[in-house]
C-alpha positions as CSV (number, residue, x, y, z in Angstrom):
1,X,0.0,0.0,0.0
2,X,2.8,2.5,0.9
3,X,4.8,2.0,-2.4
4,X,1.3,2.6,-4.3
5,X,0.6,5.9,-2.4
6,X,4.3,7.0,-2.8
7,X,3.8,6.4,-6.6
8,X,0.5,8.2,-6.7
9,X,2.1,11.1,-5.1
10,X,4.9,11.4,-7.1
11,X,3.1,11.1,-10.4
12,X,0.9,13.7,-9.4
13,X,3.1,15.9,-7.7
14,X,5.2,15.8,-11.2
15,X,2.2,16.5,-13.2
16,X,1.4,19.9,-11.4
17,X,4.8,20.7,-11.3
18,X,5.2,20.1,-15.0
19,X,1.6,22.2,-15.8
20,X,2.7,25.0,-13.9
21,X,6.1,25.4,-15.2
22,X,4.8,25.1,-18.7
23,X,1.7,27.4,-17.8
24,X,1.7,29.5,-15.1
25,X,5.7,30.3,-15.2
26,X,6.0,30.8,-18.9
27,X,5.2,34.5,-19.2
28,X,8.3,35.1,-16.7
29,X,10.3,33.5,-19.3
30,X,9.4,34.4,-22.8
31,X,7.5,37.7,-22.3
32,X,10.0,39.6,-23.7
33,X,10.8,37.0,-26.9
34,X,6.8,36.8,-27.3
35,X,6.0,40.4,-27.3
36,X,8.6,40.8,-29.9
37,X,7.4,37.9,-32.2
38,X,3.9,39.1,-31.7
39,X,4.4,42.7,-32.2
40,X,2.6,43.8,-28.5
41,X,3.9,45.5,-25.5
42,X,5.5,42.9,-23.0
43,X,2.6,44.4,-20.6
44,X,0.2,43.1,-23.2
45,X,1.5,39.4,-22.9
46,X,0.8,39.6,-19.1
47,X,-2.4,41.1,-19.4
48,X,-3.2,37.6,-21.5
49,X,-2.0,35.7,-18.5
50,X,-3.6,37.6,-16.5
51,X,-6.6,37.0,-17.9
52,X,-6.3,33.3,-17.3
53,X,-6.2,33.7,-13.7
54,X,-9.5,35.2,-13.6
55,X,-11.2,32.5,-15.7
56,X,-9.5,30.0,-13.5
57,X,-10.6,31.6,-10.5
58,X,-14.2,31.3,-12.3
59,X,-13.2,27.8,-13.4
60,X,-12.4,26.7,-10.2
61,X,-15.4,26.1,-8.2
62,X,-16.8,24.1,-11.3
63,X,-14.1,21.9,-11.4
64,X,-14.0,21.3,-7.7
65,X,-17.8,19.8,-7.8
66,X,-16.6,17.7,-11.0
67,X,-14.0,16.3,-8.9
68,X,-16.3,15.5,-6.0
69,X,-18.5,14.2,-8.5
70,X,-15.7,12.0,-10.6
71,X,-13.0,12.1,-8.9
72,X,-9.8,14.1,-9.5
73,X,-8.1,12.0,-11.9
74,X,-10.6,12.2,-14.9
75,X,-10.6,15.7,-14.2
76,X,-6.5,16.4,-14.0
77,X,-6.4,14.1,-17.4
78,X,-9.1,16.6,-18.8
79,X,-7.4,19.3,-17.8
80,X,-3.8,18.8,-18.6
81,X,-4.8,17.8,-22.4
82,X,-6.6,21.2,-22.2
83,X,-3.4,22.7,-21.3
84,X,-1.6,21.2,-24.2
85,X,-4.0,22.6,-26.3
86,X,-3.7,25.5,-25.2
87,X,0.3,25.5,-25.5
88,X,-0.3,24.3,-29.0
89,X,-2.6,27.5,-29.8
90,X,0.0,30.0,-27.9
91,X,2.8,28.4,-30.4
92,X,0.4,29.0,-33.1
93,X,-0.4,32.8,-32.1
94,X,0.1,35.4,-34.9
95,X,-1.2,38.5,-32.3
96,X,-2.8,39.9,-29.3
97,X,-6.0,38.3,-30.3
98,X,-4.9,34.7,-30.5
99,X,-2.8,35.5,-27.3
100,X,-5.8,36.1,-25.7
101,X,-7.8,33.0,-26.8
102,X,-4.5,30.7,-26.2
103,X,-4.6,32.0,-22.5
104,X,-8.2,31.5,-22.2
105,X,-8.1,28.1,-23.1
106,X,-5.6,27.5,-20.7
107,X,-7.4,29.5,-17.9
């Protein structure tokens, strides 16, 4: 039982880490490189990510009763393949307005 908790915890424990670093740190990164390719301010890139905080703060409680309801791992699988779709659109971005959508998605 202890080696099947340990292994739970680590693979989940390296699933957030990975989601945040490739979410939630990335504007700290590559703001400057994104502006640039993008043609927009560097504030403009954070106002994006900013804006995916407050849909995930809307998000939240929704997914909190789908976790209760499912559990959390259907809804972490859900939600990381929602990340990498959003990661895939950000790569994709040609401007502020597909910025914006990219950081929805991932909000």
């Amino acid at each position: 039982m202890a080696a099947s908790r340990t292994r739970v915890v680590t693979t989940l424990g390296t699933a957030q880490t990975l989601a945040w670093a490739s979410s939630y740190y990335l504007p700290a990164m590559l703001a400057r490189p994104m502006a640039a390719e993008l043609g927009v301010a560097e504030p403009t890139v954070f106002a994006a990510f900013s804006v995916a905080l407050v849909v995930s703060a809307f998000v939240g409680p929704h997914s909190g009763r789908r976790i209760d309801r499912w559990g959390g791992r259907p809804v972490l699988m859900a939600t990381s393949a929602l990340f990498a779709v959003g990661l895939a659109a950000m790569a994709l971005a040609s401007g502020p307005v597909s910025l914006f959508a990219a950081w929805l998605v991932m909000g």
